[in-house]
C-alpha positions in Angstrom: 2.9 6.7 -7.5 2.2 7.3 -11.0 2.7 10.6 -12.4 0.0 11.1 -14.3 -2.2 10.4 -11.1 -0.8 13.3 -9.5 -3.4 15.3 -9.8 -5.0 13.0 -7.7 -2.3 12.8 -5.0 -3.2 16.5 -4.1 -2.7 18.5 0.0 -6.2 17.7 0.7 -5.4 13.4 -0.2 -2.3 13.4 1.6 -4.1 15.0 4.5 -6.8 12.6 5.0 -4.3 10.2 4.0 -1.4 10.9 6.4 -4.2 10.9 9.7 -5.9 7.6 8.4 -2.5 5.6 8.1 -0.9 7.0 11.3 -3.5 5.8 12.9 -3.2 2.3 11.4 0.6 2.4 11.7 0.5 3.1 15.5 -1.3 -0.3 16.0 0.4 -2.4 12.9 3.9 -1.1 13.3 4.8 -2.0 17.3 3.7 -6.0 15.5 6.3 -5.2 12.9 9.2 -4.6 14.9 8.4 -7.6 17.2 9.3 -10.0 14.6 11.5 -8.1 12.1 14.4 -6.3 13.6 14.9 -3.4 11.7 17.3 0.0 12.5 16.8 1.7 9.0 13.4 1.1 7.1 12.5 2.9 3.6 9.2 3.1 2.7 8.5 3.4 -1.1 5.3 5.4 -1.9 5.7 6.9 1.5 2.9 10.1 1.2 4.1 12.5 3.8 5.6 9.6 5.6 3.2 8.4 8.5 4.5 5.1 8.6 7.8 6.6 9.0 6.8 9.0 11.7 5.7 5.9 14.0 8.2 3.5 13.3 10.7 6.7 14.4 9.1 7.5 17.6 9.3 3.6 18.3 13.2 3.9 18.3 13.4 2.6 14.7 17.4 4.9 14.2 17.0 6.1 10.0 14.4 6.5 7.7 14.1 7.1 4.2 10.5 7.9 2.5 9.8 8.0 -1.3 7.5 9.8 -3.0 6.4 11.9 -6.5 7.5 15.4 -6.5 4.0 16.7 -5.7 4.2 15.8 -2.6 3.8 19.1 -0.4 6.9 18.6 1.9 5.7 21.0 4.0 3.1 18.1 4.7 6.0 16.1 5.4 5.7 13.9 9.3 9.4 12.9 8.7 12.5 15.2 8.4 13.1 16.9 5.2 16.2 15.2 4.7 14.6 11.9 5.4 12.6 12.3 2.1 13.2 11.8 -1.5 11.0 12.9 -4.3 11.2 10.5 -7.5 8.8 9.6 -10.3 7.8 5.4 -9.0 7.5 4.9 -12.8 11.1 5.2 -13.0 14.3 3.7 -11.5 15.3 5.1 -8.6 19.6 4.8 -8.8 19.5 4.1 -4.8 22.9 2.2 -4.2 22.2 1.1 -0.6 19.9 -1.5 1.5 17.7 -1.0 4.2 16.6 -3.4 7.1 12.8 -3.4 6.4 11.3 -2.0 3.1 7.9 -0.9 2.5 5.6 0.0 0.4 1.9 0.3 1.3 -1.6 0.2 -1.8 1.2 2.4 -4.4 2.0 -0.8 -6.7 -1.1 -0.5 -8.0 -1.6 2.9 -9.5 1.8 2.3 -11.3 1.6 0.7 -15.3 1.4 -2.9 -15.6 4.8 -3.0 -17.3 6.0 -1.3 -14.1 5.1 -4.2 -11.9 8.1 -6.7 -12.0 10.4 -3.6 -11.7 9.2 -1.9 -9.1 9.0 -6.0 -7.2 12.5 -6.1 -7.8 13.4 -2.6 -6.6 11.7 -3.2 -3.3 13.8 -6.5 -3.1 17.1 -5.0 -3.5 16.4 -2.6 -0.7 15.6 -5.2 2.0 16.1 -8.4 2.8 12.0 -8.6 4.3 9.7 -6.2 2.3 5.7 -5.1 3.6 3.9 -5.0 0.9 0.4 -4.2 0.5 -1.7 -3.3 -3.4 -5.2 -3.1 -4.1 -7.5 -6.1 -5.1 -9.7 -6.6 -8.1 -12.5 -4.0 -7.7 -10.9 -2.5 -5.3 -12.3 1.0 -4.8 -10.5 4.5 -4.4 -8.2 6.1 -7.0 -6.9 6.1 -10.5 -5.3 2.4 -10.1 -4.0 1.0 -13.2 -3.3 -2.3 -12.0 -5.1 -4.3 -9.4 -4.4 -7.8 -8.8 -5.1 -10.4 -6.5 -1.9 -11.5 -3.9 -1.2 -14.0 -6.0 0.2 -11.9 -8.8 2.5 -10.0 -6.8 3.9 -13.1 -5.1 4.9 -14.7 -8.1 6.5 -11.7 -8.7 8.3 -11.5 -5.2 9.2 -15.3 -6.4 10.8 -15.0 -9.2 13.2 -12.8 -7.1 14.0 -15.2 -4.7 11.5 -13.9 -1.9 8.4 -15.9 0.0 5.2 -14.9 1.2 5.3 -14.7 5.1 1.3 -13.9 6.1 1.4 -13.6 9.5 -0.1 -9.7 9.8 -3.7 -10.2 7.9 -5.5 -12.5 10.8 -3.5 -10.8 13.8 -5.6 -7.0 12.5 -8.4 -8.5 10.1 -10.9 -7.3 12.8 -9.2 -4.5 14.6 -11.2 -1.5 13.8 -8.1 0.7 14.7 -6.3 -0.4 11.1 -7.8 0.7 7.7 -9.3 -2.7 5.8 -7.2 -2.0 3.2 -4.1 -3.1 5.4 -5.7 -5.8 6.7 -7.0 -7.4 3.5 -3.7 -6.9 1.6 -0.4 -6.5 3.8 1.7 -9.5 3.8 6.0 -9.7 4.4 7.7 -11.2 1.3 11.5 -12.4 3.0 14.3 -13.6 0.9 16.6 -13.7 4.0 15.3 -16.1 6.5 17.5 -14.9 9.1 16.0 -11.0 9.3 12.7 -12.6 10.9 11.9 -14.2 13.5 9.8 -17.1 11.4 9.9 -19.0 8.3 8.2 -17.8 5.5 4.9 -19.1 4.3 5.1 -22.3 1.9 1.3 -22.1 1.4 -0.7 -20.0 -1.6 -2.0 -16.1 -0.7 -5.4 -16.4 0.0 -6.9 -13.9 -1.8 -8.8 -12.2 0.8 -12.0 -9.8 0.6 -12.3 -7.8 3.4 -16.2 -7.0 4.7 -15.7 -3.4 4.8 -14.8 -3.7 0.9 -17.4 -5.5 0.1 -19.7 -3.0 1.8 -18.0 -0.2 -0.6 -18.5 -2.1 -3.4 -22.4 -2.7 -2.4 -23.1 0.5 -1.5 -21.7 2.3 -4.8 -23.3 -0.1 -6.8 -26.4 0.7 -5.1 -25.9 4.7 -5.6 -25.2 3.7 -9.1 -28.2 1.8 -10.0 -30.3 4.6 -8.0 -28.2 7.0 -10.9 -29.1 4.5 -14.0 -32.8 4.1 -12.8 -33.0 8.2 -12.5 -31.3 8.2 -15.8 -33.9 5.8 -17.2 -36.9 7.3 -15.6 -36.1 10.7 -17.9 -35.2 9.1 -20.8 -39.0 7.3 -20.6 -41.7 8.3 -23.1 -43.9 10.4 -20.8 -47.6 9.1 -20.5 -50.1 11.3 -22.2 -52.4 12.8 -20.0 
């Protein structure tokens, strides 16, 4: 995540954070490991490493999570040792590959200039990547470059990988996993052979989730109440 968001990234984030994304993990991650065999995973934006926690107690052997330095590794769900602090605006200088890399709504708060580095990091990693970044309008956080699925698969393209979509429809509607998983996560695989299915020749749909679209009405709403409050005073008062 970006370092000048860190103040954002703060205990009582990664808190909420951490319990929310367990929680979406513990459903999402069994799914994972069904199709994608995978003995070492990094995850790339990891928090305090939720994901990680699951896909450990689900027999997954190494993990390595990635994260800013203001991360409060006393937080941390993983090992110590299992965690890495770096800046995600700058190259990490990792000389080994994982099975499975992830990296779950980070891509976003990075610059845009980041964006094609940070695709190609992930693909040197791992031969399948989960990837999931925030949408147009998107709420929550200092993001500094949402885009629609599209964007990020042309990206993923131009290093060789294809979508593979399989994960959206299986959990659009489980009420178990976050929205923001289930409107965004899709594979990108540039090695066939570390699935268990081809990869998607079709165009990412670019998916609104209801629950978004509920955010987005409701803090509209709250913020026309605010203009119309704001208008109301600002009104010449009616001699008596």
């Amino acid at each position: 995540m970006a370092t000048d968001a860190s103040h954002y990234f703060d205990p009582y984030y990664f808190g909420w954070q951490a319990a929310s994304a367990e929680r979406s993990a513990r459903v999402v991650a069994p799914r994972i490991l069904e199709r994608v065999t995978a003995s070492s995973v990094v995850d790339v934006g990891c928090g305090t490493g939720p994901w990680l926690a699951v896909l450990l107690a689900l027999g997954v052997d190494e993990v390595l999570g990635i994260d800013g330095p203001y991360v409060d590794q006393s937080q941390l769900r993983i090992p110590r040792g299992s965690f890495l602090a770096r800046d995600l605006e700058e190259p990490l200088g990792l000389e080994r590959r994982f099975d499975l890399a992830i990296s779950l709504e980070v891509a976003h708060y990075l610059r845009e200039e980041r964006a094609a580095a940070f695709v190609q990091l992930l693909t040197e990693l791992a031969p399948v990547v989960f990837f999931s970044a925030a949408i147009p309008h998107q709420p929550g956080g200092p993001a500094r470059n949402r885009r629609w699925p599209e964007y990020w698969a042309r990206l993923f393209a131009a290093r060789g990988f294809r979508p593979w979509d399989w994960l959206r429809r299986e959990i659009w509607n489980d009420e178990r996993v976050d929205w923001w998983y289930a409107q965004n996560g899709v594979f990108f695989v540039g090695d066939s052979d570390a699935t268990s299915a081809d990869p998607d020749e079709r165009p990412l749909l670019p998916l609104v989730h209801p629950k978004m679209l509920d955010e987005v009405v409701a803090a509209g709403a709250r913020s026309g109440a605010v203009a119309r409050l704001v208008d109301a005073a600002r009104a010449p008062r009616r001699r008596a």
